[in-house]
PDB file of N, CA, C and O in Angstrom:
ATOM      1  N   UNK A   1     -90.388  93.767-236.818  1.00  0.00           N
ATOM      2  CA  UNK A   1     -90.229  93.284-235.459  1.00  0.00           C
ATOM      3  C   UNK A   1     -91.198  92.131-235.219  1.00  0.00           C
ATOM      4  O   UNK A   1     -92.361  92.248-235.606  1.00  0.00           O
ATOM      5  N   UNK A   2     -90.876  91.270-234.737  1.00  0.00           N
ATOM      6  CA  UNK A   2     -91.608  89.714-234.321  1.00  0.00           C
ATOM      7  C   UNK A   2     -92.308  90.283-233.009  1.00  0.00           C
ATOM      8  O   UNK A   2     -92.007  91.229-232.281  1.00  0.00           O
ATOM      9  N   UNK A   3     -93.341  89.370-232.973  1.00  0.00           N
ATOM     10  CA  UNK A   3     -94.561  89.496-232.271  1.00  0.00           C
ATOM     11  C   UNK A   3     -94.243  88.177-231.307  1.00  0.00           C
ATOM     12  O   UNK A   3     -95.163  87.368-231.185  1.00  0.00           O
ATOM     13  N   UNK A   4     -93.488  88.020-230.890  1.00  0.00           N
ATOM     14  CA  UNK A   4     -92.996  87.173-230.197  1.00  0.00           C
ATOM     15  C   UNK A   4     -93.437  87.468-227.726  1.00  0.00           C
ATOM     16  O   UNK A   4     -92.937  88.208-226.879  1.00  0.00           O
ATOM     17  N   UNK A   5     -94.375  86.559-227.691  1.00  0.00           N
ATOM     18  CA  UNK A   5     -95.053  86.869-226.543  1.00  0.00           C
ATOM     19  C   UNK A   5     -93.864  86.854-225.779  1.00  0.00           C
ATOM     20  O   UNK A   5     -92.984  86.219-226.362  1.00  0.00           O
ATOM     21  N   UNK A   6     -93.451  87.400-224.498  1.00  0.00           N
ATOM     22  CA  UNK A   6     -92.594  86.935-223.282  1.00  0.00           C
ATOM     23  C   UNK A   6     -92.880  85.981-222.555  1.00  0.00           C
ATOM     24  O   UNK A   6     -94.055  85.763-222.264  1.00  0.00           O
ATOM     25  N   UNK A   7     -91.484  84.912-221.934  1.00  0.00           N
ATOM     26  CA  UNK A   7     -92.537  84.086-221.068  1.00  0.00           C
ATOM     27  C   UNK A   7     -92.699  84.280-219.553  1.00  0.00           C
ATOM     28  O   UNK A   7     -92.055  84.876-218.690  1.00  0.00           O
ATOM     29  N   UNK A   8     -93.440  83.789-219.567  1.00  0.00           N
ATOM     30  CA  UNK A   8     -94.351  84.319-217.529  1.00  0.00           C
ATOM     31  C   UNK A   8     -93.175  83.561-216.600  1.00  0.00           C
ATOM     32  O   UNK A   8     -92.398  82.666-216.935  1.00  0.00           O
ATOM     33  N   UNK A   9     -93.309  84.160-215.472  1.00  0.00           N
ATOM     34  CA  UNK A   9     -92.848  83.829-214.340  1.00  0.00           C
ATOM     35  C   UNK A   9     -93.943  82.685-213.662  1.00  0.00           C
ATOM     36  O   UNK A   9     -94.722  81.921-214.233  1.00  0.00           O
ATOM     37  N   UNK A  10     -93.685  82.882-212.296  1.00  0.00           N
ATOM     38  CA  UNK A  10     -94.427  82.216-211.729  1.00  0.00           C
ATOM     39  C   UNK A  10     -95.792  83.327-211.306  1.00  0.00           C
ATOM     40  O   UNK A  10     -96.979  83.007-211.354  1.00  0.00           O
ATOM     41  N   UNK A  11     -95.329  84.487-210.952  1.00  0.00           N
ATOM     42  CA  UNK A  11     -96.285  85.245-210.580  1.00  0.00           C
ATOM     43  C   UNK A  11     -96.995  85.476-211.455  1.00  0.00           C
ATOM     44  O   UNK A  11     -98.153  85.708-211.107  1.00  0.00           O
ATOM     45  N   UNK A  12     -96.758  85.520-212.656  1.00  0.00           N
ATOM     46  CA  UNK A  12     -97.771  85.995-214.072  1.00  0.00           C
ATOM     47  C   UNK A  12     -98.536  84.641-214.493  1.00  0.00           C
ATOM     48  O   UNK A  12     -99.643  84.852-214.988  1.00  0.00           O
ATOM     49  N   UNK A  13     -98.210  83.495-214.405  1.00  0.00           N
ATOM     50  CA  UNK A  13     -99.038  82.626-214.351  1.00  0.00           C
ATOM     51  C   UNK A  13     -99.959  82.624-213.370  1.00  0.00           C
ATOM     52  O   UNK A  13    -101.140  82.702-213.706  1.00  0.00           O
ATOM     53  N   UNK A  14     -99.533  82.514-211.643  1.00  0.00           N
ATOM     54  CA  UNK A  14    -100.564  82.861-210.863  1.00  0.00           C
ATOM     55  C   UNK A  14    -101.558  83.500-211.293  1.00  0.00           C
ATOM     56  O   UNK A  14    -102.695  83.028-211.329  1.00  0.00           O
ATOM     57  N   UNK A  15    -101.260  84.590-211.651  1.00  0.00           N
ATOM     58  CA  UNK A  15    -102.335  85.766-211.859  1.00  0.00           C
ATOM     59  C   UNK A  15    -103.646  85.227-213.230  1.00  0.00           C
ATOM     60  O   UNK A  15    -104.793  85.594-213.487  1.00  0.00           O
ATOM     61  N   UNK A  16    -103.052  84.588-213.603  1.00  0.00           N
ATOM     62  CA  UNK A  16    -103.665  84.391-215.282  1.00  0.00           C
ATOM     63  C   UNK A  16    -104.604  83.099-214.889  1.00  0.00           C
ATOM     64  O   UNK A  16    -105.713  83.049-215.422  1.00  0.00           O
ATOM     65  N   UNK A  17    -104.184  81.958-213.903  1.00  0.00           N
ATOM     66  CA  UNK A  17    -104.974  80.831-213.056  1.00  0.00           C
ATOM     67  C   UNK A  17    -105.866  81.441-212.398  1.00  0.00           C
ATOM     68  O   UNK A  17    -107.074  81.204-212.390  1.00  0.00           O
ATOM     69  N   UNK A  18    -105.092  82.518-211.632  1.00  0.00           N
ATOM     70  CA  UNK A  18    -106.256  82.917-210.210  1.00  0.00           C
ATOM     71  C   UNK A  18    -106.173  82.145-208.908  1.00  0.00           C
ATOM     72  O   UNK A  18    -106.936  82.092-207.944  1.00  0.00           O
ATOM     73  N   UNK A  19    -104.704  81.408-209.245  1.00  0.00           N
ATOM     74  CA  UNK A  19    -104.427  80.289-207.911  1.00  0.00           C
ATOM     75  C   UNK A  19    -103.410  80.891-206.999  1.00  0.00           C
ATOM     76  O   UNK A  19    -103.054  81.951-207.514  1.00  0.00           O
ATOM     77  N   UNK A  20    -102.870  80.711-206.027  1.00  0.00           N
ATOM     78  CA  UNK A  20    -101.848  81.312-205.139  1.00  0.00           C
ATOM     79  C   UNK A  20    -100.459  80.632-205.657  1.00  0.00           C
ATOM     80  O   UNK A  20    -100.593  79.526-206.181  1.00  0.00           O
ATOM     81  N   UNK A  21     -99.115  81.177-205.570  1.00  0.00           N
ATOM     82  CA  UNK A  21     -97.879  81.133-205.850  1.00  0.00           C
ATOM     83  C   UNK A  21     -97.934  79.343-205.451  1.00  0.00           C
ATOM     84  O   UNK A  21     -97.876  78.310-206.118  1.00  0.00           O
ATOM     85  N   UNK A  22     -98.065  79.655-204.100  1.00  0.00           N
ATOM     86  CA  UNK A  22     -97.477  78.087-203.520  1.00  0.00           C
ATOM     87  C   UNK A  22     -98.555  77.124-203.912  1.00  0.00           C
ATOM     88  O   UNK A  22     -98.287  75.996-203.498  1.00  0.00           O
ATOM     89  N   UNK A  23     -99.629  77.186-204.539  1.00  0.00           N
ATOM     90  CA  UNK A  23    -100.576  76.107-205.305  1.00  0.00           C
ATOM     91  C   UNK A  23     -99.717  75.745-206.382  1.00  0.00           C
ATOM     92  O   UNK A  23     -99.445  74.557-206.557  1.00  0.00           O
ATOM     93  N   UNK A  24     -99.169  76.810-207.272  1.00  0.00           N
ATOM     94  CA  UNK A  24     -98.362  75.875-208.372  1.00  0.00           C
ATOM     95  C   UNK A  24     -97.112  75.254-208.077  1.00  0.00           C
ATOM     96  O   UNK A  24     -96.820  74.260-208.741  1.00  0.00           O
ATOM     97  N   UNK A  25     -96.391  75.622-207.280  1.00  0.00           N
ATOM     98  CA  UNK A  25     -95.185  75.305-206.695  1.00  0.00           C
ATOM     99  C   UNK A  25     -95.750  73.747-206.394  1.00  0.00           C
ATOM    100  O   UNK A  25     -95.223  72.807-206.989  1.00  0.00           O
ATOM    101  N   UNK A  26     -96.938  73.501-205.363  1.00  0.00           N
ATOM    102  CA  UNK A  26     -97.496  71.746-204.632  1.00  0.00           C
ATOM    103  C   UNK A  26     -97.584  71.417-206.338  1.00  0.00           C
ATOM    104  O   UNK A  26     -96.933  70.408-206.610  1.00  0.00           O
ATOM    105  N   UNK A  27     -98.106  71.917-207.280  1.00  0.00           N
ATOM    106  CA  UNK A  27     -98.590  71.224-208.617  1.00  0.00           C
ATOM    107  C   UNK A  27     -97.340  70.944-208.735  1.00  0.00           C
ATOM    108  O   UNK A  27     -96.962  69.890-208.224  1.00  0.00           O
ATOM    109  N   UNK A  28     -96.405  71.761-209.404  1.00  0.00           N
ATOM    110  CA  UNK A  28     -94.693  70.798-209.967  1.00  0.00           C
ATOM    111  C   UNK A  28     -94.130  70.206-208.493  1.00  0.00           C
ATOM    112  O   UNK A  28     -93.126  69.642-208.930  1.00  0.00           O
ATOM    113  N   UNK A  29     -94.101  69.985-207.226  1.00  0.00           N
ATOM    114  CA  UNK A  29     -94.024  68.705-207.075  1.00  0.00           C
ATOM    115  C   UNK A  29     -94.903  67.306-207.088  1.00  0.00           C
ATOM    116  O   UNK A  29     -94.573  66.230-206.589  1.00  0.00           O
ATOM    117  N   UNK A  30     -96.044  67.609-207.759  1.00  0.00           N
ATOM    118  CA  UNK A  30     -96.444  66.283-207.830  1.00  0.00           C
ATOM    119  C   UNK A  30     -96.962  66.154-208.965  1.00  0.00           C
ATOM    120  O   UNK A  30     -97.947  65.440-209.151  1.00  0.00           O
ATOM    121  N   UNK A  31     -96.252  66.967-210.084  1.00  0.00           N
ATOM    122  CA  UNK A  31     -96.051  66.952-211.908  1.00  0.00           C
ATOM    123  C   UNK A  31     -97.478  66.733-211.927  1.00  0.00           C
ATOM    124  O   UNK A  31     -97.930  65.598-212.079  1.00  0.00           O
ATOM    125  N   UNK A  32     -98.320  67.886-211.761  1.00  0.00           N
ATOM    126  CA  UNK A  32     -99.242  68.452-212.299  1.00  0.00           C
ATOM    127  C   UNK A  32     -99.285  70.072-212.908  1.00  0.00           C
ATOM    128  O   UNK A  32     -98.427  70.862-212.513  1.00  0.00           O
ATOM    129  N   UNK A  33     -99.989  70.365-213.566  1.00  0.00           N
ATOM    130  CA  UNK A  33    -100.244  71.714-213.962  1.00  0.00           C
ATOM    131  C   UNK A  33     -99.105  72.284-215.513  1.00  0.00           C
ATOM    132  O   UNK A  33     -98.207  71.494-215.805  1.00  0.00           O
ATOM    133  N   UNK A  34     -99.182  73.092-216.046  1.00  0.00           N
ATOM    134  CA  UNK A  34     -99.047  73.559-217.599  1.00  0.00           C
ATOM    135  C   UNK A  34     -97.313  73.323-217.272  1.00  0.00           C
ATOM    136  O   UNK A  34     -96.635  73.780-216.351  1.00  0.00           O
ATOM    137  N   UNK A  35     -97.016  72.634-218.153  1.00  0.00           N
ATOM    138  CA  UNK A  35     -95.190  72.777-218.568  1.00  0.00           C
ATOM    139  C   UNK A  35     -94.262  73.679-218.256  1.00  0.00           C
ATOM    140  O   UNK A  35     -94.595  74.796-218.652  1.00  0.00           O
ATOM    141  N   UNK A  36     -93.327  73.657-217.758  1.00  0.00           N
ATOM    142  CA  UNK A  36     -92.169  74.832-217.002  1.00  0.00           C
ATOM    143  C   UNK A  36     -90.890  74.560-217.896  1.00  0.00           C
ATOM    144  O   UNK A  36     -90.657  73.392-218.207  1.00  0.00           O
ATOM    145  N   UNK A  37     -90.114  75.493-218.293  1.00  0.00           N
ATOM    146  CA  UNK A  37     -88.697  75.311-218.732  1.00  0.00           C
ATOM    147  C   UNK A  37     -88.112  75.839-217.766  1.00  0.00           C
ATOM    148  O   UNK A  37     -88.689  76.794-217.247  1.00  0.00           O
ATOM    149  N   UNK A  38     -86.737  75.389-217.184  1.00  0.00           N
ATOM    150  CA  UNK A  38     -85.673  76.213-216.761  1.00  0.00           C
ATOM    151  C   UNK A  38     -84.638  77.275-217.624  1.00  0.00           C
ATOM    152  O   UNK A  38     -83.929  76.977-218.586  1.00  0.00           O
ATOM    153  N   UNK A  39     -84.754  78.336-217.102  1.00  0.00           N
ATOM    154  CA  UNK A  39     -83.968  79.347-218.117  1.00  0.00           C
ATOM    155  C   UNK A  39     -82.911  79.541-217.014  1.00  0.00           C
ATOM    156  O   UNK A  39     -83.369  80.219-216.094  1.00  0.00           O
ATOM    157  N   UNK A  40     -81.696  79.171-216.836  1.00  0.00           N
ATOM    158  CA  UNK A  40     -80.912  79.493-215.365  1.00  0.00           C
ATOM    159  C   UNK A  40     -81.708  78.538-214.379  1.00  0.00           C
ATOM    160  O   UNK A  40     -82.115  77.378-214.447  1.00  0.00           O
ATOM    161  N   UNK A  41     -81.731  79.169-213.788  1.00  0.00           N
ATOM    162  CA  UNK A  41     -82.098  78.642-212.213  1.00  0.00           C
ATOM    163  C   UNK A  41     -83.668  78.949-211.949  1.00  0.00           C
ATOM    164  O   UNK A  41     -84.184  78.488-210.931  1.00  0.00           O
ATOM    165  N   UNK A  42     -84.677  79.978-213.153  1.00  0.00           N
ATOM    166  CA  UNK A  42     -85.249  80.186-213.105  1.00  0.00           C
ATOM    167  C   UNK A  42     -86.694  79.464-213.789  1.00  0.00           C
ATOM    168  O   UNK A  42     -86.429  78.939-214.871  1.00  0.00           O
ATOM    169  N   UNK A  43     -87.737  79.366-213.503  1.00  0.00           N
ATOM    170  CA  UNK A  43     -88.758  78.294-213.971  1.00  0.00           C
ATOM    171  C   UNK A  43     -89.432  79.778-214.946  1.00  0.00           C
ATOM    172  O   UNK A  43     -89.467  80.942-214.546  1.00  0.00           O
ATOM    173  N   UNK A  44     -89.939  79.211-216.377  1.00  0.00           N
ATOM    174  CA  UNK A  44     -90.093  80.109-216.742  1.00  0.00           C
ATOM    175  C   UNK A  44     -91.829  79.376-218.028  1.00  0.00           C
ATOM    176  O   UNK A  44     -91.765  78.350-218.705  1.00  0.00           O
ATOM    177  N   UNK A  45     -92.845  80.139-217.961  1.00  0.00           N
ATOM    178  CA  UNK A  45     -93.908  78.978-218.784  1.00  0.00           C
ATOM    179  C   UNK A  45     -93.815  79.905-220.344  1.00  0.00           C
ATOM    180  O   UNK A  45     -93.452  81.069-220.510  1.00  0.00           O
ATOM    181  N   UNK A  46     -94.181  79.127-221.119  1.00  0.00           N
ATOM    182  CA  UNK A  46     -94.634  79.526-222.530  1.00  0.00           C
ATOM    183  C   UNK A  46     -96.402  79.941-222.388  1.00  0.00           C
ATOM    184  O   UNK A  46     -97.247  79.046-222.360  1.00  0.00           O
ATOM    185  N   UNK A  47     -96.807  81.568-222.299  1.00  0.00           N
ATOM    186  CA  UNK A  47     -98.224  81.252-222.415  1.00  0.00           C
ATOM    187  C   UNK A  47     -98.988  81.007-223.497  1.00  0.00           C
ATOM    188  O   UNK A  47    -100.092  81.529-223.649  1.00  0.00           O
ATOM    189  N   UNK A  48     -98.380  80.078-224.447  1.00  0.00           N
ATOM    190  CA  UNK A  48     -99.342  79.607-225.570  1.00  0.00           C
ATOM    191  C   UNK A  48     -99.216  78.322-224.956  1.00  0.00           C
ATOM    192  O   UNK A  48    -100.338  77.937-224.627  1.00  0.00           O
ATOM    193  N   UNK A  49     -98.244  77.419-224.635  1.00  0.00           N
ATOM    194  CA  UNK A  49     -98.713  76.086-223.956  1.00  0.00           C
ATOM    195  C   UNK A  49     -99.674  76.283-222.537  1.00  0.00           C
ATOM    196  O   UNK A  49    -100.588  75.524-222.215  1.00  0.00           O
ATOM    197  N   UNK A  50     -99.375  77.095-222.030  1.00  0.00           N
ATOM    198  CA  UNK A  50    -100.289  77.454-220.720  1.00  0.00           C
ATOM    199  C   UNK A  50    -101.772  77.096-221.427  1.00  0.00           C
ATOM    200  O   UNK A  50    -102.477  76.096-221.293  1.00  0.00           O
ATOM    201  N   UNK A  51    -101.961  78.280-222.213  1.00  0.00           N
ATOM    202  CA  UNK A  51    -103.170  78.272-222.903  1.00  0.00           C
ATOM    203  C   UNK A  51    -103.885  77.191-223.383  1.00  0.00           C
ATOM    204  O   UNK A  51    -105.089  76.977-223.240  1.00  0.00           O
ATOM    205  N   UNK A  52    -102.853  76.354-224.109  1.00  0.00           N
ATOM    206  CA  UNK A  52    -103.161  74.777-224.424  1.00  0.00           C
ATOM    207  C   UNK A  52    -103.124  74.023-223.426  1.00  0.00           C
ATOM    208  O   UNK A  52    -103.870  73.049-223.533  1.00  0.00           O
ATOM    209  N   UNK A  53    -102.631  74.080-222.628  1.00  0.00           N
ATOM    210  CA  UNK A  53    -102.595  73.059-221.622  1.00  0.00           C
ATOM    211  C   UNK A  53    -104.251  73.291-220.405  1.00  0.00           C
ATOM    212  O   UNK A  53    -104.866  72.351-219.903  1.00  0.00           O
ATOM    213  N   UNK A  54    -104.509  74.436-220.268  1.00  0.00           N
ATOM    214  CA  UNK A  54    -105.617  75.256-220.126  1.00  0.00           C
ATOM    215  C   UNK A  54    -107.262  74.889-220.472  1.00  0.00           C
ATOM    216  O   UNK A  54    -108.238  74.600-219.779  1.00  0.00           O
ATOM    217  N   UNK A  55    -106.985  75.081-222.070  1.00  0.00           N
ATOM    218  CA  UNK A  55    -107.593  74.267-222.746  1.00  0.00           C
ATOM    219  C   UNK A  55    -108.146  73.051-222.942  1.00  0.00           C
ATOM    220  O   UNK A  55    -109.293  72.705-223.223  1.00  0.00           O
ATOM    221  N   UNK A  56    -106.792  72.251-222.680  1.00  0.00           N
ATOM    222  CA  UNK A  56    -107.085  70.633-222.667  1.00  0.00           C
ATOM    223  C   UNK A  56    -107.832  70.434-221.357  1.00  0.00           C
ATOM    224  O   UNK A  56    -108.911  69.858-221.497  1.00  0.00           O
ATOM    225  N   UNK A  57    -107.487  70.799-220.045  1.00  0.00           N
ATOM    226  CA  UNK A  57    -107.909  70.417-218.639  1.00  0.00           C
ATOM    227  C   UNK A  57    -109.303  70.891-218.699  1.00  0.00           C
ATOM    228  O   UNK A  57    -110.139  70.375-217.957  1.00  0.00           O
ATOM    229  N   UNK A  58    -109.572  71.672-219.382  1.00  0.00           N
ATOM    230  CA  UNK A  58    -111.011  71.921-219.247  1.00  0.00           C
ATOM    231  C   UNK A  58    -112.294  71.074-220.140  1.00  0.00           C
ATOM    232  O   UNK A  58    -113.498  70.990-219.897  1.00  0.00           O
ATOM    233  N   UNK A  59    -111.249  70.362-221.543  1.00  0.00           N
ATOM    234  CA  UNK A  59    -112.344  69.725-221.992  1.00  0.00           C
ATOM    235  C   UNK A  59    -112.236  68.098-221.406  1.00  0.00           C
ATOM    236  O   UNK A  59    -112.883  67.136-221.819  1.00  0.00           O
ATOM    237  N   UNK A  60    -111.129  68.121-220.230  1.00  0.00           N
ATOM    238  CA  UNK A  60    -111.204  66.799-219.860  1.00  0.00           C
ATOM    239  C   UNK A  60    -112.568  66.367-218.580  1.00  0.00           C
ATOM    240  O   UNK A  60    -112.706  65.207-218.194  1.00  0.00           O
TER     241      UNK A  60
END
């Protein structure tokens, strides 16, 4: 069986930032904050790019 992570919602990212729902929501409209795919209708993050993306903002 693959070890394959799930990807986060919006609320499971919240939680993992420590920011409120509608802080990331203002970030993707003004194309800031870690990468989103649409799966359906639904916004969905990879948390290994989170992580990288995470990463990068902090050594900037």
């Amino acid at each position: 069986m693959s070890s394959v992570e799930p990807l986060w919602t919006v609320e499971d990212l919240s939680a993992f930032l420590g920011v409120p729902v509608h802080t990331i929501r203002g970030w993707r409209t003004k194309h800031y904050g870690p990468p989103a795919r649409r799966v359906g209708k639904h916004l969905r993050w990879d948390p290994a790019k989170v992580r990288e993306w995470f990463n990068s903002a902090e050594a900037a």
